[in-house]
C-alpha positions as a printed Julia matrix, in Angstrom:
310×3 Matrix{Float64}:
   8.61  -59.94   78.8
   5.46  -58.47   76.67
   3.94  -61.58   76.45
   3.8   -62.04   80.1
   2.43  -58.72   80.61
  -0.31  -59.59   78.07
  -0.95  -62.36   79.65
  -1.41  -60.55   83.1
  -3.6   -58.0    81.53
  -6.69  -59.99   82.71
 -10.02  -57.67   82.79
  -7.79  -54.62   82.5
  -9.01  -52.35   80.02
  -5.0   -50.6    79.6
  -3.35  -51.71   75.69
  -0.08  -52.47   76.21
   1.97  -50.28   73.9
   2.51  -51.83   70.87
   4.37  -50.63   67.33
   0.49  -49.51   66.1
  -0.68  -48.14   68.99
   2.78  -46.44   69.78
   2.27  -45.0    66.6
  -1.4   -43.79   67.31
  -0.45  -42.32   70.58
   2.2   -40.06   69.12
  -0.08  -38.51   66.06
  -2.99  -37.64   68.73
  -0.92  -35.6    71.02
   1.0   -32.43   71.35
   2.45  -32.0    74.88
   3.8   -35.29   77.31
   3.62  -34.45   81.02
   6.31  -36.85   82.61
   6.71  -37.74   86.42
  10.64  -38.05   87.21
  11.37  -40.59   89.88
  10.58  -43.57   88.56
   9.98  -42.5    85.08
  13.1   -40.45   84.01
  15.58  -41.5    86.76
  15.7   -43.32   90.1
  17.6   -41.43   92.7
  20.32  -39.65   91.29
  20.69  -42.26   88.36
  19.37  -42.17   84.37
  17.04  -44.76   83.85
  18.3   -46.28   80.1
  16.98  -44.95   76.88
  15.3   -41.68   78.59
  17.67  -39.28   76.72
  17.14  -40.59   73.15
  13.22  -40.59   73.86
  13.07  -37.49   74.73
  15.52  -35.77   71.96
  13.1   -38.1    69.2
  10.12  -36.62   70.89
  11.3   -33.52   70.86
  12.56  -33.7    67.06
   8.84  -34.87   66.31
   7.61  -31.19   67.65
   6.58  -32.35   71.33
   5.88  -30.52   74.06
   7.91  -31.71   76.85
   6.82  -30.9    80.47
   8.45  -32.27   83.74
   5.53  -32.82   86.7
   6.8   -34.14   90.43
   5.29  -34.35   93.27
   8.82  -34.55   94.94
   9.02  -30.69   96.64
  12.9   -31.05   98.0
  13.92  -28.87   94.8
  13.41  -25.56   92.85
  12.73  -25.32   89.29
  16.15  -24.08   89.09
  17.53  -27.6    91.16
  15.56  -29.58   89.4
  17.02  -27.93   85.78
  20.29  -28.05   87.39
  19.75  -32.32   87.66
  18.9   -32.44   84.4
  21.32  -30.82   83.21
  23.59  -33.28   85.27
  22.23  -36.06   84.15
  22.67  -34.93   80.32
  19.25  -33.88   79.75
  18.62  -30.31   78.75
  15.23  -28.93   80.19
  15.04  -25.45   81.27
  12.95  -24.06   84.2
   9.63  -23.25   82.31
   9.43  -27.06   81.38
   9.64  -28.64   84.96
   6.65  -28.22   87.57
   7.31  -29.4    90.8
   4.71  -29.51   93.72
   7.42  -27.21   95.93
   6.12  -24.21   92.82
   2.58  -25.5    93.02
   2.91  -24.83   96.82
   4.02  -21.14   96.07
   1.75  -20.69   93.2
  -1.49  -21.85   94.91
  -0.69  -19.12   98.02
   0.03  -16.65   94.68
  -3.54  -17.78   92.74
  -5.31  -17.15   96.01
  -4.19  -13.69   97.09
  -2.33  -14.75  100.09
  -1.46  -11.93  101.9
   2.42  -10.89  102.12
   2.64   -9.83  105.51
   1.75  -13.0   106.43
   4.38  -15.68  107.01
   4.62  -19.58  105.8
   6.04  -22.43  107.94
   8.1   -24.68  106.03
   7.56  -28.55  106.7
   9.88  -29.49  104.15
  13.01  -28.97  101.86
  15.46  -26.4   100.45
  12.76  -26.28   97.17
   9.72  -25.36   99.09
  11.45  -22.46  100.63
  13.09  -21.5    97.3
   9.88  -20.94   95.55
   7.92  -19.12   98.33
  11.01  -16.37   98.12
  10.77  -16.54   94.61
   7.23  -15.55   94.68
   7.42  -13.24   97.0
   6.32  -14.71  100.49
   8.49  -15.19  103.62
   9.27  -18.51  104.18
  10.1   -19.76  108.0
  11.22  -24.15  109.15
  12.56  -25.45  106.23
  16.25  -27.63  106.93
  17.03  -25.31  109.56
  14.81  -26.69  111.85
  15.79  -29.76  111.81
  18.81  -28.89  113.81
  16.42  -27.72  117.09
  15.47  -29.63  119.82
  12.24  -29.41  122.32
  12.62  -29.74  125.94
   9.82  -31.63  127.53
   9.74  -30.17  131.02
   7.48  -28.54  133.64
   6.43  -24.8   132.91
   7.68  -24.96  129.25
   5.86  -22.66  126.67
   6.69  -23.57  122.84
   6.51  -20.11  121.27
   5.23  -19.7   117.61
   5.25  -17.11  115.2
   1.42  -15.67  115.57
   1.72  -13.94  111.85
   2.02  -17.73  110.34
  -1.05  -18.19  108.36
   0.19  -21.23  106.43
   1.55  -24.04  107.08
   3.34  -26.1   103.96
   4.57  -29.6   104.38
   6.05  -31.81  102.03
   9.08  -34.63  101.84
  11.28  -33.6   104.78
  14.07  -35.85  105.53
  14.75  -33.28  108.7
  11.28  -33.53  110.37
  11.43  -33.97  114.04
   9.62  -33.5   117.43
  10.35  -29.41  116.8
   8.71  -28.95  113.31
   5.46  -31.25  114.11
   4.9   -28.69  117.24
   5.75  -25.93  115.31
   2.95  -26.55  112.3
   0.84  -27.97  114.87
   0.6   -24.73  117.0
   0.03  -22.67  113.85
  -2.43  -24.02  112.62
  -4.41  -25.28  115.66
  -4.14  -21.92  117.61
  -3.63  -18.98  114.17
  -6.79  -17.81  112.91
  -7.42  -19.26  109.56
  -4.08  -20.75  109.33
  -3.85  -22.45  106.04
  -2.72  -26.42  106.02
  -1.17  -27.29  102.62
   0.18  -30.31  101.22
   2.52  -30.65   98.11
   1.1   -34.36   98.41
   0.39  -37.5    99.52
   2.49  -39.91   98.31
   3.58  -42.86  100.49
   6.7   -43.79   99.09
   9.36  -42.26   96.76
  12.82  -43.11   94.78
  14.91  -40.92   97.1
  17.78  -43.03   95.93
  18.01  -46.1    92.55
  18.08  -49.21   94.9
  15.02  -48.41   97.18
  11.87  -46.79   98.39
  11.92  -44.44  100.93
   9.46  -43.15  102.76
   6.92  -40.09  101.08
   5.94  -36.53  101.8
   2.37  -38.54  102.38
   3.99  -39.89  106.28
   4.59  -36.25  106.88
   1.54  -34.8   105.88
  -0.24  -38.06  108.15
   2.19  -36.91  111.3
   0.31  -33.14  110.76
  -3.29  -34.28  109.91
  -3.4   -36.68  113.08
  -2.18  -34.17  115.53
  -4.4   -31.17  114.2
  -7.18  -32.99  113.13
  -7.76  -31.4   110.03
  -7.46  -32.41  106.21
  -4.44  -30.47  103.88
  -5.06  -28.68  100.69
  -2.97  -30.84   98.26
  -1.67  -28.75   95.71
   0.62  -31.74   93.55
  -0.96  -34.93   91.68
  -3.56  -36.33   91.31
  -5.15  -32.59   92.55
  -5.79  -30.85   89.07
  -4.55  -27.29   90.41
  -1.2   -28.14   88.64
  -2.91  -28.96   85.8
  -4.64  -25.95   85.75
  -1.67  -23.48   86.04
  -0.4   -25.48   83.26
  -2.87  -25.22   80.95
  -2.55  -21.61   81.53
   0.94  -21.79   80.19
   0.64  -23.46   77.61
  -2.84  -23.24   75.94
  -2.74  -26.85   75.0
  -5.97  -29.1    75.66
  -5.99  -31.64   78.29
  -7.22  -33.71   75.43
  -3.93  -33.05   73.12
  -2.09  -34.25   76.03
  -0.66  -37.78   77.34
   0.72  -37.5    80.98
   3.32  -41.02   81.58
   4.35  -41.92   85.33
   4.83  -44.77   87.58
   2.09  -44.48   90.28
  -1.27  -45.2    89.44
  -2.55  -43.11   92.66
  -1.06  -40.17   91.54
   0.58  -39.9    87.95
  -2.52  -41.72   86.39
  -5.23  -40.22   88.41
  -3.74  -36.82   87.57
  -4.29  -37.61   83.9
  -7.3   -39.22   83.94
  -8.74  -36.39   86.54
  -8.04  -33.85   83.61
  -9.24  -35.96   80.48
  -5.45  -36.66   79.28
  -4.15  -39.51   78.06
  -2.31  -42.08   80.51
   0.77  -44.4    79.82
   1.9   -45.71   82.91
   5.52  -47.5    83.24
   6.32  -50.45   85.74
  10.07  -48.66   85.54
   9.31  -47.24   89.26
   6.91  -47.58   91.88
   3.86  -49.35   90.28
   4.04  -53.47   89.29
   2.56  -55.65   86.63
   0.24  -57.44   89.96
  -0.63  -53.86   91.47
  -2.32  -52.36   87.74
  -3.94  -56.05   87.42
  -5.25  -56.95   91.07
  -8.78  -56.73   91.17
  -8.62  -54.24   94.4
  -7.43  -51.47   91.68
  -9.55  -49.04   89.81
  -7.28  -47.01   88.46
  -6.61  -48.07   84.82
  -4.41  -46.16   82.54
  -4.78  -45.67   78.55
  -2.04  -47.76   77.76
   1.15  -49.21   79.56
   4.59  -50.41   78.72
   8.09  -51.39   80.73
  10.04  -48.13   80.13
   9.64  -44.61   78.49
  12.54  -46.22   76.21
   9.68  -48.85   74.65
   8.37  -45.92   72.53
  11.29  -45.1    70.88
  12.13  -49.01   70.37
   8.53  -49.54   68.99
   8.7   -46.08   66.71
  11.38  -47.38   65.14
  14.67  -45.63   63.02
């Protein structure tokens, strides 16, 4: 299968990872930054090898830090599915765009008497509270209906000033009016988006549609561009460097999307491995429409144990 992906590689510039360069990889970094879907599992389901890559990374002094753009979880939910799956990773390790959400409102003084609306999941609303901000939409609102008749006033909550909206699998008629009255009609209303992304692994046999078709649904009816706060934006990046106090440069970031997970990397000055385990092909990286070229690429996280060897 190697050979055919070297033979695909074309006028890309990415190596495909190889025993040497495997090797080469490893020595120059301190900290991996992984995506999940796609990289680490696919829905609710281990992709092989993950486990044992991880444990030999982290036996080789690695830092290990978790980075997804999906917002339906909390730290805490997210460290609970690890833990699940068999994979121990505790909350300080995982950054998920549903805490970069929280965190950006946090980094730029938002005021707490001011409410957010919640175009999204269980996770967004989890880490607003968390953080201290009152959190209204969310799941909730996905039970409510709108009545389209004469004489029929939508009321909103006038102390909203931000409006968050990520992957909602509840969004209806209700929450597009609600986040569009907010911020069309509250002074300075803030539109934020854990991200873009058009597709996602919401379960291991399919795509599913993206946070990106929800942040669209908001942007055409208000007119006005979000503030993305996941990848390939480098806020996260920059709350993590906070953390950690490692250089971008002393750090390899691996996903599956080239859009995001790459861009992210390369954005920052990291290193880039991208795997075709998820969302990205061999004939997306090497069409001649794409820009976006990684350091180095492989099948499956797996590959660098395999090519480390014993």
């Amino acid at each position: 299968m190697n050979m055919n992906v070297a033979e695909r590689q074309g006028d890309c510039h990415s190596q495909l990872l190889s025993s040497h360069n495997a090797r080469d990889l490893l020595n120059s970094v301190d900290a991996f930054l992984f995506d999940c879907d796609g990289v680490i599992w696919k829905g609710d389901t281990l992709i092989d090898g993950v486990s044992q890559t991880l444990d030999m990374l982290r036996s080789k002094g690695k830092k290990l830090v978790f980075v997804t753009n999906n917002s339906t979880k909390s730290r805490r939910q997210y460290a609970k599915k690890f833990q699940s799956l068999g994979i121990s990773v505790s909350e300080d390790e995982i950054f998920c765009s549903s805490f970069a959400a929280a965190m950006f409102l946090k980094v730029n003084n938002f005021p707490r008497e001011k409410k957010v609306y919640v175009i999204g999941e269980e996770g967004i609303l989890e880490e607003l509270q968390l953080a201290g901000f009152t959190g209204l939409g969310g799941p909730e609102d996905g039970k409510k209906t709108v009545q389209l008749k004469p004489n029929c006033l939508f009321e909103h909550d006038k102390t909203v000033g931000a409006v968050v909206v990520g992957l909602d699998q509840y969004i209806n008629y209700y929450k597009l009016q609600y986040g569009t009255l907010c911020i069309r009609e509250n002074l300075g209303c803030l539109f934020i988006a854990t991200n873009q992304d058009a597709v996602g692994h919401m379960t291991d046999l399919q795509e599913w549609p993206g946070a990106g078709c929800m942040v669209a649904a908001i942007c055409g009816s208000t007119q006005k561009e979000p503030i993305v706060v996941g990848k390939p934006s480098t806020f996260l990046m920059d709350f993590l460097q906070q953390k950690f106090q490692i250089s971008c440069s002393k750090m390899c970031m691996v996903g599956d999307r080239l859009d995001t997970d790459v861009l992210f990397g390369k954005n920052a000055g990291c290193k880039t491995l991208l795997v075709f385990s998820g969302v990205t092909s061999h004939s997306t990286l090497h069409d001649p429409s794409n820009s976006i070229e990684p350091d180095y690429c492989t099948n499956k996280l797996s590959d660098i144990l395999e090519l480390l060897g014993p």
